[in-house]
ZAMARGU-4260 file (C-alpha; in steps of 0.2 Angstrom, whole numbers, plus 5000, padded with zeros to 4 digits):
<rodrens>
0) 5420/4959/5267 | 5407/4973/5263 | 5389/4972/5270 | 5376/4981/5260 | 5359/4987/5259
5) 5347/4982/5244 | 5332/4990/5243 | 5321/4986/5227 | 5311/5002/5223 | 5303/4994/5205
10) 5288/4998/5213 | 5290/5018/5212 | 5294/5014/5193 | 5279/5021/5179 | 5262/5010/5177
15) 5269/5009/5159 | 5287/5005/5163 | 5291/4986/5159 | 5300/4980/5177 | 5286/4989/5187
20) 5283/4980/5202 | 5296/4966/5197 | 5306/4955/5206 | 5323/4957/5202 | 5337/4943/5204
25) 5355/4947/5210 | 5368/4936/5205 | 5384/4935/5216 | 5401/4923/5219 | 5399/4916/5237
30) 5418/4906/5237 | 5418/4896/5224 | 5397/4895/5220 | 5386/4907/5208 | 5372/4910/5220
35) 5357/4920/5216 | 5345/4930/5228 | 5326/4936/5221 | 5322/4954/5229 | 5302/4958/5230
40) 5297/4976/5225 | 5301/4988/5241 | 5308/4974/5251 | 5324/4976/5260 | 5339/4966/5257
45) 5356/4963/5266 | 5370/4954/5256 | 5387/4954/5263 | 5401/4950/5248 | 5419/4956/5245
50) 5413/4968/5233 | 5396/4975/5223 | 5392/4963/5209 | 5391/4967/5193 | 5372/4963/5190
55) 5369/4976/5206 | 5377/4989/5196 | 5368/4987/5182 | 5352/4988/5193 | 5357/5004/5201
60) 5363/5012/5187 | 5344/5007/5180 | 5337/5015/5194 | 5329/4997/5198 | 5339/4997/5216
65) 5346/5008/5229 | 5362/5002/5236 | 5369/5007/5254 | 5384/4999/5263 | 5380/4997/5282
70) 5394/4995/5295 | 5396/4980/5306 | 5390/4991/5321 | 5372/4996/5311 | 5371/4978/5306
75) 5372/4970/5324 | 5357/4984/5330 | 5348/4977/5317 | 5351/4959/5320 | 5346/4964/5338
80) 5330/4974/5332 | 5324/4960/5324 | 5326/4946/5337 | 5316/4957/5350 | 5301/4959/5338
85) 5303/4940/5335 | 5298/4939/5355 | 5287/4950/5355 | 5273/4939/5347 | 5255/4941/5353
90) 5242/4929/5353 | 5227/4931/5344 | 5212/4937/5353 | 5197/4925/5354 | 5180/4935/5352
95) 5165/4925/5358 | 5151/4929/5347 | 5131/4925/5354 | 5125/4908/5351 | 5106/4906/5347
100) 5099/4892/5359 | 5084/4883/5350 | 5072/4875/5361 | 5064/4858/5354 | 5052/4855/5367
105) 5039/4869/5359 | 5026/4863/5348 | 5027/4870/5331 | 5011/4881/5326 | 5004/4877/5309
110) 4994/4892/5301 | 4977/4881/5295 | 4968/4888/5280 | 4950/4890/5276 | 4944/4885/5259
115) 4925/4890/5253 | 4916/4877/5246 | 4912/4877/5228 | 4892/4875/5229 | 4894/4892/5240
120) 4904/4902/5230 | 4894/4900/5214 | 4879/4904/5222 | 4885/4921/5229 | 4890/4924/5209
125) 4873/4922/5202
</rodrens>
């Protein structure tokens, strides 16, 4: 059993080409079963298989894929890679922003305004 590296690299395709930035399915016998595995564009893949199946191939040969096969040694540094960033979590950071107190016990100011009477107004217009 081979392990191996998949890598889809559909987004480094042309605007124009058809499969840019697809997701590309990889079919593959797992015993007895037809088992299929969808690969985002430039994500990282590992499948472990007795040999490189023919829809790979295809891929590769497309330039849809690259395809590297990783030894059981590179394979375990990953595996252990992966499970210290796991533990390595943070927490999110809490920011208290200002609150704006209100205080209800002030009287609100009312603006009043003045009118002129209509008798004064005429006579300062004639």
């Amino acid at each position: 059993m081979s392990t191996y590296k998949i890598i889809n690299i559909t987004n480094q395709l042309g605007k124009r080409n058809a499969n840019f930035n697809s997701v590309l399915k990889i079919d593959y016998v797992d015993g007895m079963e037809v088992k299929s595995l969808f690969v985002k564009p430039n994500e990282t893949t590992y499948l472990t298989v007795s040999s490189l199946p023919l829809s790979l191939h295809r891929m590769r040969i497309k330039s849809w894929v690259t395809v590297d096969e990783i030894s059981k040694k590179e394979l375990k540094k990953l595996i252990a890679n992966e499970k210290r960033k796991q533990k390595k979590v943070t927490k999110p950071v809490k920011i208290n922003k200002p609150v704006k107190k209100v205080k209800i016990d002030e009287p609100v100011k009312t603006v009043k305004t003045t009118r002129k009477k209509k008798n004064q107004s005429q006579k300062t217009d004639s």
